[in-house]
C-alpha positions in Angstrom: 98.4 86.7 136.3 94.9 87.4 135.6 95.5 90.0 133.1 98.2 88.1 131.2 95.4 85.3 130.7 93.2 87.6 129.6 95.4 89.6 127.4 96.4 86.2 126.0 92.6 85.4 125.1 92.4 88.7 123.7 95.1 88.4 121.4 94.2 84.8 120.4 90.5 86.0 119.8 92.2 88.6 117.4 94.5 86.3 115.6 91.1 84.1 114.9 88.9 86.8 114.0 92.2 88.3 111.2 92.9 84.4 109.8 88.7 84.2 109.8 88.5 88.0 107.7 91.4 86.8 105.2 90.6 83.2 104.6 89.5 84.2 100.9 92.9 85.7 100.2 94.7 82.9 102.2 92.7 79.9 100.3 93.6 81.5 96.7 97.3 81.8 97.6 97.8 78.0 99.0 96.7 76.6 95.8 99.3 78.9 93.9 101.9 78.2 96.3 101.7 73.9 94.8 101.2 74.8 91.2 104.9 75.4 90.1 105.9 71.9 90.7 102.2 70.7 89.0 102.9 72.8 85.9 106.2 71.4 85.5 105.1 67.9 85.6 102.3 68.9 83.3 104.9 70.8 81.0 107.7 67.8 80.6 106.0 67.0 77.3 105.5 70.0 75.6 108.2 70.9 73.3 108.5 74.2 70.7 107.7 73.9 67.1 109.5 76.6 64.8 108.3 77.0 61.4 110.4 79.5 59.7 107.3 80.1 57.7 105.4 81.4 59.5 108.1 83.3 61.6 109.3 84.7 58.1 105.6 85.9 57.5 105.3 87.3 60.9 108.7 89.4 60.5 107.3 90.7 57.2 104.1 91.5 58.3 105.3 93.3 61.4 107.9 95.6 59.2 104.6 96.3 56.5 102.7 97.6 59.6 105.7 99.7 61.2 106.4 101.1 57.5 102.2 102.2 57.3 102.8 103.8 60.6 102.1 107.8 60.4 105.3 109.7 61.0 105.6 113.0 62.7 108.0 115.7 61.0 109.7 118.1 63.3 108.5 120.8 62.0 104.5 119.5 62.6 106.4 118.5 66.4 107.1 122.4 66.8 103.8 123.5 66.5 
C-alpha cells in the first residue's frame, strides 16, 4: 500500500512539474482555442467590395509581368 501512495505522489509530482514546464505553450493555445467564435462576431459586419477596376487593372498587370518573364529555349535547357 505504501508504494502505491508513493508511486501515486510520484506521478502526481510529475504531472505538476510537465503542466509547470509547458504552461507558456498551454497559455498561447487557450486563447486561440476562443477566438473563432470572437472573430466571427467581430466579422458579421464586414462585407466584400468588388471594383471591376481595379480587378481589370490587376489582371492586366499580372499578364504584362508574366509576358516580361525570361523564357528558357530547349535548346539553352540541353546545355
Amino acid at each position: 500500500m505504501v508504494v502505491s501512495l508513493v508511486g501515486i505522489a510520484l506521478l502526481a509530482a510529475a504531472v505538476l512539474l510537465l503542466c509547470a514546464m509547458e504552461w507558456p505553450r498551454i497559455a498561447r493555445i487557450v486563447p486561440e482555442m476562443k477566438t473563432p467564435r470572437k472573430r466571427r462576431r467581430r466579422k458579421t459586419h464586414l462585407r466584400v467590395d468588388q471594383n471591376d477596376d481595379e480587378s481589370d487593372e490587376f489582371a492586366r498587370s499580372v499578364q504584362r509581368d508574366l509576358a516580361n518573364l525570361p523564357t528558357i529555349d530547349e535548346r539553352d535547357r540541353r546545355r
